[in-house]
BALO-355685 format. One record per residue: residue number from 1; residue in three letters; x negated, y negated, z negated of N, C-alpha, C in turn. Coordinates in pm, whole numbers. Example, Ala and Ser with C-alpha at 12.3 -4.5 7.8 and 13.67 -1.06 7.14 Angstrom:
<sites>
  num  residuo     nc1     nc2     nc3    cac1    cac2    cac3     cc1     cc2     cc3
    1      ALA   -1319     569    -780   -1230     450    -780   -1320     330    -780
    2      SER   -1285     225    -708   -1367     106    -714   -1290      -3    -787
</sites>
This chain:
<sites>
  num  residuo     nc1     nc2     nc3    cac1    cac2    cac3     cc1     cc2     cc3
    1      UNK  -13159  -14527  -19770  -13124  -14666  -19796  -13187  -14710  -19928
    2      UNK  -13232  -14826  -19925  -13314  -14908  -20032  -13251  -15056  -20069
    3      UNK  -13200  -15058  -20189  -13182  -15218  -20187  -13230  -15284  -20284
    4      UNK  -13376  -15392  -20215  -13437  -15438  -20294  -13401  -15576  -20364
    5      UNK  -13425  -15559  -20502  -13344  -15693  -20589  -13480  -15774  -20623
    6      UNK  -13510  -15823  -20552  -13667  -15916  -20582  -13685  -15960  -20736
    7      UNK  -13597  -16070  -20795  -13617  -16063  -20917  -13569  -16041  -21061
    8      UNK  -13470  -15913  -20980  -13377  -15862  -21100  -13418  -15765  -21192
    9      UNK  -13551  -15703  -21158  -13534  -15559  -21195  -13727  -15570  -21223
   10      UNK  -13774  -15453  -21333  -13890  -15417  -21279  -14007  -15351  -21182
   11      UNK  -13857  -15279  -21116  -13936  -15212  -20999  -13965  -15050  -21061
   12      UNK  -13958  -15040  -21138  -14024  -14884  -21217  -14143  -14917  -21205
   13      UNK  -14204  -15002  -21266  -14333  -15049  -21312  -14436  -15070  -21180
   14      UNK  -14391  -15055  -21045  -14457  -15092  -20936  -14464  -15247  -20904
   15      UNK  -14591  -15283  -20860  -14632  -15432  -20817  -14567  -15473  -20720
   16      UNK  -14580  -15589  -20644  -14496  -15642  -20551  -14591  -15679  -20446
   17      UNK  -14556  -15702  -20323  -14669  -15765  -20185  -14561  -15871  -20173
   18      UNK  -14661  -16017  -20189  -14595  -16106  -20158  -14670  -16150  -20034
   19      UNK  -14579  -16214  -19924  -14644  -16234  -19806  -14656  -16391  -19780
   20      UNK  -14740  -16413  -19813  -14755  -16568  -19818  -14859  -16667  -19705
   21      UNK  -14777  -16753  -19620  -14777  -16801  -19526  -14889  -16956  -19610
   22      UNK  -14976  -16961  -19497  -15106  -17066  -19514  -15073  -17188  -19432
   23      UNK  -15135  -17290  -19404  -15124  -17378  -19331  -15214  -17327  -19187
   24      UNK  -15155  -17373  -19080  -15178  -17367  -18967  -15329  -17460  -18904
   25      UNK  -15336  -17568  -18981  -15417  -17663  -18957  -15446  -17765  -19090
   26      UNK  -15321  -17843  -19111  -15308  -17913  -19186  -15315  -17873  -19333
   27      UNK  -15361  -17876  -19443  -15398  -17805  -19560  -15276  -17873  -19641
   28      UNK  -15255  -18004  -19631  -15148  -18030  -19718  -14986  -17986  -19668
   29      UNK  -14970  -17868  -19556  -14841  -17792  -19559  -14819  -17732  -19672
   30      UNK  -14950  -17675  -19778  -14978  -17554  -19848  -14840  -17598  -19961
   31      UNK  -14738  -17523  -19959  -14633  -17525  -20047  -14630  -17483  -20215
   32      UNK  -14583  -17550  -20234  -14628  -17560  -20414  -14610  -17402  -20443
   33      UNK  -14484  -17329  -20421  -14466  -17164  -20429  -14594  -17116  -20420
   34      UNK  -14662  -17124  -20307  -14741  -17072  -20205  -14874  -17036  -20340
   35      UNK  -14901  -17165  -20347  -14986  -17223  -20473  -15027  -17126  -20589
   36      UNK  -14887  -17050  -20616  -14862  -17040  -20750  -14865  -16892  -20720
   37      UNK  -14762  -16835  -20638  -14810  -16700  -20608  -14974  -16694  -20608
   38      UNK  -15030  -16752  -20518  -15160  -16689  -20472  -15307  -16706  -20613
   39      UNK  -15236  -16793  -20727  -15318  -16794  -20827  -15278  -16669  -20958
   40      UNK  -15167  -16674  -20948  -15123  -16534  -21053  -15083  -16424  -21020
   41      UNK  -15147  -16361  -20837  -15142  -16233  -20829  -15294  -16159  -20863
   42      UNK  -15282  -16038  -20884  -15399  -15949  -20926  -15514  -15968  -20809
   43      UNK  -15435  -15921  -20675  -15543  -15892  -20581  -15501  -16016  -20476
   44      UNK  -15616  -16063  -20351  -15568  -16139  -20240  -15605  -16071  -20147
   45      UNK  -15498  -16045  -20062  -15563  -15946  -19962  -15577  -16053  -19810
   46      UNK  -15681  -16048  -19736  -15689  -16117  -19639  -15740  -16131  -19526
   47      UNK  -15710  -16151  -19385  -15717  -16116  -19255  -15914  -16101  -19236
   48      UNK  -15960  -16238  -19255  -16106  -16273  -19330  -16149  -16318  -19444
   49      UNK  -16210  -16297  -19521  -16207  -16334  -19678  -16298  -16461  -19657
   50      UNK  -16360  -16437  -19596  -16460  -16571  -19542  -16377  -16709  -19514
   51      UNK  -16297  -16649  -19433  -16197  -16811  -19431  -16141  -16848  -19523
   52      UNK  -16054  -16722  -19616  -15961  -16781  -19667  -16030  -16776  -19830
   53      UNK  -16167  -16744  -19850  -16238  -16814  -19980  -16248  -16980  -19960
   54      UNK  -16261  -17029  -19849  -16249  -17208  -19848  -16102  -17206  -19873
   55      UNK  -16037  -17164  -19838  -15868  -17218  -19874  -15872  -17191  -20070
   56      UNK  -15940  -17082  -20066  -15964  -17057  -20263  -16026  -17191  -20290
   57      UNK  -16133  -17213  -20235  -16184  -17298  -20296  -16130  -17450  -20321
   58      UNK  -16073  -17483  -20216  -16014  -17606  -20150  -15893  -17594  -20303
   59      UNK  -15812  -17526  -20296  -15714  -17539  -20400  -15719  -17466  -20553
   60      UNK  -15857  -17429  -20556  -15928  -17368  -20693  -15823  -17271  -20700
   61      UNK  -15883  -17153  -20670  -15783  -16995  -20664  -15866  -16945  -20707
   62      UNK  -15875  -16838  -20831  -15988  -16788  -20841  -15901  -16608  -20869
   63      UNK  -15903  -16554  -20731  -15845  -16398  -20757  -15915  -16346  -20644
   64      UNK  -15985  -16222  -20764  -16020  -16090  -20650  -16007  -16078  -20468
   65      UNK  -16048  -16107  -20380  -16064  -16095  -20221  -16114  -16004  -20170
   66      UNK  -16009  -15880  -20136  -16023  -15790  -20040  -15987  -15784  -19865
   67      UNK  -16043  -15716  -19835  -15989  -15739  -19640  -15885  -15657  -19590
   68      UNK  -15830  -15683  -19523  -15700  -15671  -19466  -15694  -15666  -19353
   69      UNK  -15719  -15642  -19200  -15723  -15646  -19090  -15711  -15531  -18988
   70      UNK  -15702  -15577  -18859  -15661  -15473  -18769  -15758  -15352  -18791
   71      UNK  -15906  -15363  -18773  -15970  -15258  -18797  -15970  -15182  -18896
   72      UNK  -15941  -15208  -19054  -15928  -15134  -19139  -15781  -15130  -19182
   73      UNK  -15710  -15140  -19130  -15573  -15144  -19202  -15500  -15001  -19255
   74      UNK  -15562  -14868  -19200  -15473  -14757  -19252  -15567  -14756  -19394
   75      UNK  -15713  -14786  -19362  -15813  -14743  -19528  -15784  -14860  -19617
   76      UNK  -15774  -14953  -19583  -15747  -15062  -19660  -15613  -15064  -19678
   77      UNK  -15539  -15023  -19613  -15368  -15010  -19642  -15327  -14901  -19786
   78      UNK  -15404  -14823  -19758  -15361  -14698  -19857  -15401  -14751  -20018
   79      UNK  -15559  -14806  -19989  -15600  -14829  -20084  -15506  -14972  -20205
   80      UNK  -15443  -15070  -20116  -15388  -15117  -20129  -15227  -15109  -20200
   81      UNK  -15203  -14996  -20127  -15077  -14927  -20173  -15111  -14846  -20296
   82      UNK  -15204  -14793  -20321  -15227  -14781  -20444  -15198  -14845  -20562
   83      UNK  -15246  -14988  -20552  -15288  -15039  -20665  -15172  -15149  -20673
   84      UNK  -15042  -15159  -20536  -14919  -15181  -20610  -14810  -15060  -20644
   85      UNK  -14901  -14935  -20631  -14779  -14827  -20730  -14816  -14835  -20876
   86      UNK  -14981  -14870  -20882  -15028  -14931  -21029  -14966  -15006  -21106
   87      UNK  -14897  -15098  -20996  -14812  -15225  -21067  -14877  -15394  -21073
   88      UNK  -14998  -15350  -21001  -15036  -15453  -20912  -14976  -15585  -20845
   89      UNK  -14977  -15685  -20890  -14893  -15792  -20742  -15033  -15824  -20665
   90      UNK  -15004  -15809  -20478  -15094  -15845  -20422  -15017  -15946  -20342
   91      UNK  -15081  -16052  -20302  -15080  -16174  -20229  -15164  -16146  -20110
   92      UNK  -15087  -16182  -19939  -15129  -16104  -19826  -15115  -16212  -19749
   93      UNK  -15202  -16257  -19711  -15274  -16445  -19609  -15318  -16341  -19487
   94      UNK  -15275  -16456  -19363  -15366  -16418  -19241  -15406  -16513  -19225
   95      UNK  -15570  -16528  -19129  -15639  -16644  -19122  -15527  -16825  -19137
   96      UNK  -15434  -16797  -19067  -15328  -16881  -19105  -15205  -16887  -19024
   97      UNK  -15075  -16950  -19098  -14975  -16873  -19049  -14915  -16828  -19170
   98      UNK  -14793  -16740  -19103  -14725  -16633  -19137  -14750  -16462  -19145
   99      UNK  -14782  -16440  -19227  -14843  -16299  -19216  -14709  -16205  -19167
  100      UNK  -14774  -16105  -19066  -14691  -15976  -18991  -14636  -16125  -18893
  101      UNK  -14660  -16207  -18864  -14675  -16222  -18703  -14770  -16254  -18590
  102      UNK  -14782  -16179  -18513  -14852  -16115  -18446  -15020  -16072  -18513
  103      UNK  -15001  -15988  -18614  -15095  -15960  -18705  -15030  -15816  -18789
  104      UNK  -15147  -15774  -18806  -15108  -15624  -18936  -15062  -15650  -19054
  105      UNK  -14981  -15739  -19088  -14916  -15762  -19210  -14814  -15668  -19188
  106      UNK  -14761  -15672  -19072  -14609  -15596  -19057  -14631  -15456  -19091
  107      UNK  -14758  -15415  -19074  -14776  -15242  -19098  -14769  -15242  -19230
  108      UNK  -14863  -15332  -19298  -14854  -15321  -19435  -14679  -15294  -19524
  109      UNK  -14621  -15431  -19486  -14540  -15483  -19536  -14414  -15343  -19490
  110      UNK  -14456  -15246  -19397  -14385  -15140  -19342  -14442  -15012  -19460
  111      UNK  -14527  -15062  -19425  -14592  -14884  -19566  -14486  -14927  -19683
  112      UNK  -14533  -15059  -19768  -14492  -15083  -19871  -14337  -15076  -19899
  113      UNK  -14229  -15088  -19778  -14120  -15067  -19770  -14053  -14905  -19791
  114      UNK  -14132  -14834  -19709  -14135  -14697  -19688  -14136  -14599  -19844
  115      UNK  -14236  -14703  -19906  -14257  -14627  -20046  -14176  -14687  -20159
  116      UNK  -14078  -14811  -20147  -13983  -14867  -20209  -14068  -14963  -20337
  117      UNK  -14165  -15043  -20236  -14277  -15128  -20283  -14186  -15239  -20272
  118      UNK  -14131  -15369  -20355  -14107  -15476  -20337  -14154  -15562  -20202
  119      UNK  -14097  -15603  -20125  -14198  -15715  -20029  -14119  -15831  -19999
  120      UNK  -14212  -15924  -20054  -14143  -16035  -20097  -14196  -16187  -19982
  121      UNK  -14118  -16218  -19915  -14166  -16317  -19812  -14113  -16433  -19876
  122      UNK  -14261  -16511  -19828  -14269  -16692  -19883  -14215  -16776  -19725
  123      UNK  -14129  -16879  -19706  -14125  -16897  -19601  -14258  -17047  -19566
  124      UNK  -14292  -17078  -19483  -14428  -17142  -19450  -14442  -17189  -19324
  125      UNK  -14548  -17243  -19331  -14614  -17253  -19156  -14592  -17142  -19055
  126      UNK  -14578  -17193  -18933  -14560  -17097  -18820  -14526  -17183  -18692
  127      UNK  -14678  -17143  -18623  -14701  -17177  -18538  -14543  -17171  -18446
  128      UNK  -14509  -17059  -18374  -14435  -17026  -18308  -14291  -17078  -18266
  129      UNK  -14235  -17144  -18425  -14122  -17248  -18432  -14167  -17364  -18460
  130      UNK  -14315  -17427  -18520  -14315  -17552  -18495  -14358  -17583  -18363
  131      UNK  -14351  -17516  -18232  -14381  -17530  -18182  -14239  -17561  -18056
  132      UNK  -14171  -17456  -18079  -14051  -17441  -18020  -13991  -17629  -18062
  133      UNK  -13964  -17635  -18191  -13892  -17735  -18239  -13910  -17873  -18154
  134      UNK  -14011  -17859  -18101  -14077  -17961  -18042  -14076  -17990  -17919
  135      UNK  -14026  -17890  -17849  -14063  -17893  -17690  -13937  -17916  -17596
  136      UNK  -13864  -17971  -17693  -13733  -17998  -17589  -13645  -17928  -17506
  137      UNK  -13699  -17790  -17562  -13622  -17681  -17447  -13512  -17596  -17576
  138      UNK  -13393  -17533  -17532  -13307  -17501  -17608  -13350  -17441  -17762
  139      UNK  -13296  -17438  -17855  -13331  -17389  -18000  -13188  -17286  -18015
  140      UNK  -13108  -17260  -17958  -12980  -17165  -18089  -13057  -17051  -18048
  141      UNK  -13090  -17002  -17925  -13149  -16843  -17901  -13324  -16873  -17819
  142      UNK  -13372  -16796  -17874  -13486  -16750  -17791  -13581  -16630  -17823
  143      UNK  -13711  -16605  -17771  -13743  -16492  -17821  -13875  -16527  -17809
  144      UNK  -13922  -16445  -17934  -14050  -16434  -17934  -14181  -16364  -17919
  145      UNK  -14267  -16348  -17847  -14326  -16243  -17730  -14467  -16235  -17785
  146      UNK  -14531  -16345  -17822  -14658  -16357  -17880  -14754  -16304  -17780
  147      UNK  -14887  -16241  -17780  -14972  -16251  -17710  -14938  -16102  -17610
  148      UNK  -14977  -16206  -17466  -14938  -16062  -17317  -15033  -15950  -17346
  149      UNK  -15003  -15884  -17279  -15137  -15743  -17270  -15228  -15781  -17164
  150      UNK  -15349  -15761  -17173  -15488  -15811  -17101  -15450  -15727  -16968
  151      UNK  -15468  -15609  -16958  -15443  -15516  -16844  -15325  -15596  -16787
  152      UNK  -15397  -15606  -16609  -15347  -15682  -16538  -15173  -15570  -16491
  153      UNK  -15224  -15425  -16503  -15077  -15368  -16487  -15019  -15349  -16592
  154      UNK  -15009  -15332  -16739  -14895  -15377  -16843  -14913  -15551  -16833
  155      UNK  -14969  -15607  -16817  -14969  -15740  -16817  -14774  -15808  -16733
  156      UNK  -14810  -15745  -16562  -14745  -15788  -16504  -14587  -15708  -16511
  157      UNK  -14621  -15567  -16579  -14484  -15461  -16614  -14416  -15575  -16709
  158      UNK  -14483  -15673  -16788  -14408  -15756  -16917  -14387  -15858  -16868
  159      UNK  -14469  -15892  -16789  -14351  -16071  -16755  -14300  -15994  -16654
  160      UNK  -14256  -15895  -16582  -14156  -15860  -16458  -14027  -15828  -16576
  161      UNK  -14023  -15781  -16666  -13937  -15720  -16764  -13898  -15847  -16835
  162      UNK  -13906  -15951  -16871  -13927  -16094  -16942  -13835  -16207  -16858
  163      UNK  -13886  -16153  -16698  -13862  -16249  -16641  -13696  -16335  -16594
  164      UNK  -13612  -16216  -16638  -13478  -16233  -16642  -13425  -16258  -16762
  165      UNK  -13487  -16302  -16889  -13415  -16331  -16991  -13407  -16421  -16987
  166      UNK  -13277  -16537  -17048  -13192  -16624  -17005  -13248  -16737  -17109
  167      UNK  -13369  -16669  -17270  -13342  -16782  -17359  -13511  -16810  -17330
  168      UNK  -13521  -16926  -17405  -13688  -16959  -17393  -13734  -16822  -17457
  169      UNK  -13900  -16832  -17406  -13973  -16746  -17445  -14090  -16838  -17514
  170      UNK  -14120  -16734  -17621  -14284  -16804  -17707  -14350  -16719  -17641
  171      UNK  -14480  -16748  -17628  -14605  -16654  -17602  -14715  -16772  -17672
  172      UNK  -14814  -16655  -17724  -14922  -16709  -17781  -15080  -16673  -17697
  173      UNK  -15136  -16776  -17689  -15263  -16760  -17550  -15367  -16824  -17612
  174      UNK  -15512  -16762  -17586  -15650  -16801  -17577  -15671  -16894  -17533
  175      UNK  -15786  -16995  -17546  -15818  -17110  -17462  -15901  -17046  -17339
  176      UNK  -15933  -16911  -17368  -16007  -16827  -17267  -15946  -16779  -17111
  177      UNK  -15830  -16720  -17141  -15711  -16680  -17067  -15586  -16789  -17089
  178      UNK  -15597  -16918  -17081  -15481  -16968  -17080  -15474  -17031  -16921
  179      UNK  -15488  -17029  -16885  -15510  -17060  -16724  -15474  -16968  -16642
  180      UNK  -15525  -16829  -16676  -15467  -16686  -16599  -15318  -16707  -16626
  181      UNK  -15296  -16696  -16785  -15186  -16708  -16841  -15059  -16773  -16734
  182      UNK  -15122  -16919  -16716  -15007  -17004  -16637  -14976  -17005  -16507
  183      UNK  -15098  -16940  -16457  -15072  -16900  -16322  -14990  -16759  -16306
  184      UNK  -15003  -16640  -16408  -14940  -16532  -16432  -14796  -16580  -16438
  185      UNK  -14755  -16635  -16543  -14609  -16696  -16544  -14568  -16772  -16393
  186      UNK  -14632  -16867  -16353  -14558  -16936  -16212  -14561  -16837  -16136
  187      UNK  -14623  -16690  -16086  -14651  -16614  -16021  -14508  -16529  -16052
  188      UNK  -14451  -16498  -16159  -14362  -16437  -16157  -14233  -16482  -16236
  189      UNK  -14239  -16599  -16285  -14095  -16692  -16328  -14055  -16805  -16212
  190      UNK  -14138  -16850  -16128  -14132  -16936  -16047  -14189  -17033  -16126
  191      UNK  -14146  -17174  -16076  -14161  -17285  -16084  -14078  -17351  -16241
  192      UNK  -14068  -17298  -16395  -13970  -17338  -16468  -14014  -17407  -16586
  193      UNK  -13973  -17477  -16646  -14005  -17619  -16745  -14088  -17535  -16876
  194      UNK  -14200  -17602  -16895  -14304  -17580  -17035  -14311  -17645  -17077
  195      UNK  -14368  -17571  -17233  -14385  -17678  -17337  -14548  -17615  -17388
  196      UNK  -14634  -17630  -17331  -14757  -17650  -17435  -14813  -17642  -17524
  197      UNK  -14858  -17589  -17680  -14914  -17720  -17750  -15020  -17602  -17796
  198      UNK  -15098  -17731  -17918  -15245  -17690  -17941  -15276  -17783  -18048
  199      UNK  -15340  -17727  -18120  -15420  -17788  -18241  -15297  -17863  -18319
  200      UNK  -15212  -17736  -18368  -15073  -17821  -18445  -15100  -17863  -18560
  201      UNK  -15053  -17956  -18606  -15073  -18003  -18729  -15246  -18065  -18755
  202      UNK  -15285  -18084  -18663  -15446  -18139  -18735  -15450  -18233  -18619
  203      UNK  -15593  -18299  -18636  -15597  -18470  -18608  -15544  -18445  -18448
  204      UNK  -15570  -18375  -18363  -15621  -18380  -18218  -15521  -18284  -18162
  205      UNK  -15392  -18261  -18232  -15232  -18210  -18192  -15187  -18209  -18039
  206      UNK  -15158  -18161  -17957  -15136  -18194  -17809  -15003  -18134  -17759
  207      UNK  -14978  -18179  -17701  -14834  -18133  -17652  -14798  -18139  -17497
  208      UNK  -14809  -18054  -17432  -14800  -18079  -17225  -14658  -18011  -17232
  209      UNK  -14609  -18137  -17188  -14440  -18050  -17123  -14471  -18075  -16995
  210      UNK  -14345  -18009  -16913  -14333  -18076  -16753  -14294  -17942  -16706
  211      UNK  -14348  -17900  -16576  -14300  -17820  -16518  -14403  -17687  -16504
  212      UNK  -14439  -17608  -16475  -14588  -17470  -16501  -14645  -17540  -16365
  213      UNK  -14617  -17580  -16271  -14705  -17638  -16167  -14767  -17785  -16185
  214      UNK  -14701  -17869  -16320  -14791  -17974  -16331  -14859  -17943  -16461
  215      UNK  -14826  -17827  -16508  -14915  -17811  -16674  -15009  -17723  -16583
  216      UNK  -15014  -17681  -16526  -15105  -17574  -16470  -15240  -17655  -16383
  217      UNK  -15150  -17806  -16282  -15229  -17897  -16262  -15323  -17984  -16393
  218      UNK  -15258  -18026  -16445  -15326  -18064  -16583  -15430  -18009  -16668
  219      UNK  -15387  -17867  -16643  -15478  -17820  -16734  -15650  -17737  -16637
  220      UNK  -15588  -17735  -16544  -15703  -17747  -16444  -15802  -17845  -16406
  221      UNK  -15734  -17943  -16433  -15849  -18031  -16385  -15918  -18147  -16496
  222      UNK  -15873  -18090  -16654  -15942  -18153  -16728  -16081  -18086  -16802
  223      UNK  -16111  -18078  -16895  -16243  -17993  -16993  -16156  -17886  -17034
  224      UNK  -16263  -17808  -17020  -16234  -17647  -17082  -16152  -17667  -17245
  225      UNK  -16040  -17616  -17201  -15914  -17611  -17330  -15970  -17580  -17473
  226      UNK  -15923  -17626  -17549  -16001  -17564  -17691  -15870  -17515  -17826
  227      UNK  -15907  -17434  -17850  -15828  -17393  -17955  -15690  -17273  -17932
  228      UNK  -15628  -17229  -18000  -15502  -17151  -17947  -15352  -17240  -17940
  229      UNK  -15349  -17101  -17796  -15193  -17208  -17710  -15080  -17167  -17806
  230      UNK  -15010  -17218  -17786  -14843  -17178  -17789  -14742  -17197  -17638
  231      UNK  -14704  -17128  -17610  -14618  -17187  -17493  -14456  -17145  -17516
  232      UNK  -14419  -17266  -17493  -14242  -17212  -17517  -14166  -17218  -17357
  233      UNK  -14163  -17138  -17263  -14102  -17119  -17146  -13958  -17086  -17123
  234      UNK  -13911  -17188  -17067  -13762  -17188  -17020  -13704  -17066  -16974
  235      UNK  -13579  -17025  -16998  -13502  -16897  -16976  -13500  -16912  -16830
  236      UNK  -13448  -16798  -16801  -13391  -16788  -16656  -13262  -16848  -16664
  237      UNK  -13208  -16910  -16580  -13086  -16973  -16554  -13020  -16927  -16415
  238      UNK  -13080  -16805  -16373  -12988  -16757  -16246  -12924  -16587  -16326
  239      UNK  -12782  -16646  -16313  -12659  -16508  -16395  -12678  -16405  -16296
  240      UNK  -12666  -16396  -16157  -12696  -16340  -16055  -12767  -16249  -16067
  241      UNK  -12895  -16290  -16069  -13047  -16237  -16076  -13040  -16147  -16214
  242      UNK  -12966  -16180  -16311  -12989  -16133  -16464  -12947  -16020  -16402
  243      UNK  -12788  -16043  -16359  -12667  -15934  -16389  -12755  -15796  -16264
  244      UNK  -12836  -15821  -16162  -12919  -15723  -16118  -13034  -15716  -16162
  245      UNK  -13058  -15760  -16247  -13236  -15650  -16322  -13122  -15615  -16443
  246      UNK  -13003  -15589  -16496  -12993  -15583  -16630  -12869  -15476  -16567
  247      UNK  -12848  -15420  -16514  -12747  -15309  -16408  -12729  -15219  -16545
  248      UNK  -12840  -15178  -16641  -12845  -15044  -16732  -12756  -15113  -16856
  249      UNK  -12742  -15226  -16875  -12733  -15296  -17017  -12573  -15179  -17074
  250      UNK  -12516  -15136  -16944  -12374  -15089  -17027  -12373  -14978  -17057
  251      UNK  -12519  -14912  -17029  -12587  -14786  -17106  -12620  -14723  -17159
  252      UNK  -12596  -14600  -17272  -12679  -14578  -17385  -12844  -14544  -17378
  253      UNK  -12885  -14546  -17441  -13029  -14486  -17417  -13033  -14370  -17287
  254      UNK  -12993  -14247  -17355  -12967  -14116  -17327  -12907  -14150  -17166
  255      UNK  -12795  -14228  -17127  -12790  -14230  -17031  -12820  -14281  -16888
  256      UNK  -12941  -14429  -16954  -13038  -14443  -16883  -13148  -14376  -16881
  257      UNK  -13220  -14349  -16966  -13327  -14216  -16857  -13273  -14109  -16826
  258      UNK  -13132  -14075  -16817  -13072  -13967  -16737  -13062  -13954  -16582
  259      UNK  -13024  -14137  -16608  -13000  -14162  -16440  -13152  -14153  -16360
  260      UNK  -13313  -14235  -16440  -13384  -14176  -16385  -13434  -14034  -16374
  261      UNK  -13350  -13981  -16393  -13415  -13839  -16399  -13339  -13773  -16289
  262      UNK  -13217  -13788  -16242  -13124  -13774  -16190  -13113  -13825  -16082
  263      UNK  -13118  -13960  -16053  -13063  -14031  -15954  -13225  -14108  -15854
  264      UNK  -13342  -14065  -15955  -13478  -14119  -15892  -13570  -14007  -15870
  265      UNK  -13527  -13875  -15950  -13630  -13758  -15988  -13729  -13767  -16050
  266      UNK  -13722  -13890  -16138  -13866  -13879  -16207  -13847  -13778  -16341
  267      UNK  -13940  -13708  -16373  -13921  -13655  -16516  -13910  -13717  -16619
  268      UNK  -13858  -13648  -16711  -13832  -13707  -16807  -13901  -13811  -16884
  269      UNK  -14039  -13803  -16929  -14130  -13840  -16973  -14192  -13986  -16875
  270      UNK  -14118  -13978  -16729  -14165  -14097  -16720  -14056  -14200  -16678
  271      UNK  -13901  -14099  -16670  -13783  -14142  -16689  -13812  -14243  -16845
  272      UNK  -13862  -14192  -16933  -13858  -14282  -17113  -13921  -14370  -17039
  273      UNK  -14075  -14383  -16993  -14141  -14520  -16993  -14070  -14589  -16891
  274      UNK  -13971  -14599  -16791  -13965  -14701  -16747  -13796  -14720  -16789
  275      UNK  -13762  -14662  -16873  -13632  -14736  -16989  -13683  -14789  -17065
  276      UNK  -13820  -14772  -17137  -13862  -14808  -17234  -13898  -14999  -17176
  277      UNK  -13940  -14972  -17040  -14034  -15143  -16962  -13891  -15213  -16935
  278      UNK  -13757  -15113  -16915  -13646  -15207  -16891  -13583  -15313  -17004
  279      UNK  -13557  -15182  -17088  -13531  -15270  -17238  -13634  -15369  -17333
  280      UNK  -13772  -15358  -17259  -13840  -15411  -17320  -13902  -15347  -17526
  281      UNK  -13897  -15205  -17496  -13901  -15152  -17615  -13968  -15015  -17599
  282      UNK  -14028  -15017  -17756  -14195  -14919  -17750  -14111  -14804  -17662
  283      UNK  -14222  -14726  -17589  -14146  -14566  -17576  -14147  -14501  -17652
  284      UNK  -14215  -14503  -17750  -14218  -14404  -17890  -14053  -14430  -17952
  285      UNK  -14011  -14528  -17926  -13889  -14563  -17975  -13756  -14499  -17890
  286      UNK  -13779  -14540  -17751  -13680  -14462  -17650  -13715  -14331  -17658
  287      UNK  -13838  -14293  -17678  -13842  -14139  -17699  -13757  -14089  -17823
  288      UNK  -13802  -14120  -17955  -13742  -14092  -18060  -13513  -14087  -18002
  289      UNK  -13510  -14186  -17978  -13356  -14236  -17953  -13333  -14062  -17855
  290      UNK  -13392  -14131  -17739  -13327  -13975  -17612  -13383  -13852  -17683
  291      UNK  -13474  -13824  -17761  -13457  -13653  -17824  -13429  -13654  -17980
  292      UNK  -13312  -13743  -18014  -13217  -13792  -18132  -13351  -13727  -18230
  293      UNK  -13458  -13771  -18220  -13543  -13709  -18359  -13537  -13806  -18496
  294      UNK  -13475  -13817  -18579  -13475  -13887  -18699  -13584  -13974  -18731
  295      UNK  -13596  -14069  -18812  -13685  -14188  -18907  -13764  -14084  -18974
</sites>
């Protein structure tokens, strides 16, 4: 157990990762905090340095720009973690957004936790709830899913596993695959109410509600889509249907892949992966849980 006091303490002379959220589109979201962190930390660490040197420039930032991204993130992670046990503050941008969603901030922001590194979140732009906020479909619960898996069989294992949850869903989509996308969803949610959008916050903003068979019409028969989706998709609303795909919910781990092991004969190992596709959670995780192996 760790309990971090953000600005009570020095840390034992270790730096801090502040995770600081960019504008999505619009440049004047950029929050005065935002501002101020990203000019008086040591290092900027960032998804592309290429992009986010115009955001330097645009608001005259003048700090050190290193890279940060999926491909280098364990060499660039370490190196990083270094130089806040130095005592370093680093400032951590993804092209834009909220950093650690759906992006390697979260690994980072996971090392730095692990080693009892300060990590300090700015709250900001994000696609994902300004998007929700907007679409007329429920706000107290929902969940957020971000981008499907390409492989057409984990593709369809995740919206079959998805498809009985009761609150909206976010997913985040290509202008490339957003068409597969909507036909993937009507293919296995049915026919249920969307919300759209694209190019948030900048001149040419769009928003398609209606139903996945008239956004799906719509978006078929105009010019090739441009930019990245958001889609906020309506829960399931049949209790019925839930209360039979969700039969395990009064289960512990341990005693759902028991029953597949038991009651289907699958082994163990493939008893985990399909507890793991029920609950919707890594198998490395249901594995860890069913052979009680510790953090």
């Amino acid at each position: 157990m760790w309990e971090q006091r953000s600005f009570q303490s020095d840390h034992e002379g270790k730096g801090t990762l502040f995770l600081v959220p960019t504008p999505i589109g619009n440049l004047d979201d950029m929050t005065f905090r935002a501002l101020e962190v990203l000019k008086k930390a040591d290092l900027l660490a960032a998804e592309d340095t290429r992009h986010t040197m115009k955001l330097c420039t645009h608001f005259d930032i003048h700090v050190p720009l290193v890279s940060y991204h999926e491909h280098n993130k364990k060499t660039s992670g370490a190196k990083l973690l270094t130089e806040l046990e130095s005592g370093k503050n680093i400032a951590l941008v993804t092209d834009a957004g909220t950093p650690g969603i759906s992006d390697p901030g979260a690994d980072l922001a996971a090392l730095c936790i692990d080693h009892q590194i300060p990590v300090v979140p700015l709250p900001g732009a994000n696609a994902a709830v300004t998007s929700l906020i907007a679409s007329g479909l429920p706000t107290d619960h929902f969940l957020f899913y971000g981008f499907l898996p390409r492989a057409n069989k984990e593709r369809g294992q995740a919206l079959d596993t998805l498809r009985v949850f009761p609150y909206p869903i976010i997913f985040y989509e290509s202008p490339f695959r957003i068409k597969d996308t909507l036909k993937d969803l009507f293919d296995t949610f049915g026919n249920r109410c969307i919300s759209l959008s694209r190019e948030l916050t900048k001149r040419y903003e769009t928003f398609v509600r209606g139903s996945l068979d008239e956004v799906m019409s719509f978006i078929g028969t105009g010019e090739a889509p441009k930019g990245e989706f958001c889609l906020i998709v309506e829960g399931n609303n049949d209790n019925e249907e839930q209360a039979n795909a969700l039969w395990w919910s009064a289960l512990t781990v341990q005693e759902h892949v028991d029953h597949y092991v038991q009651e289907n004969g699958l082994s163990v190992k493939d008893a985990i992966k399909q507890a793991a596709t029920d609950r919707a959670q890594p198998k490395r995780e249901i594995y860890r849980i069913y052979h009680q192996i510790e953090n």
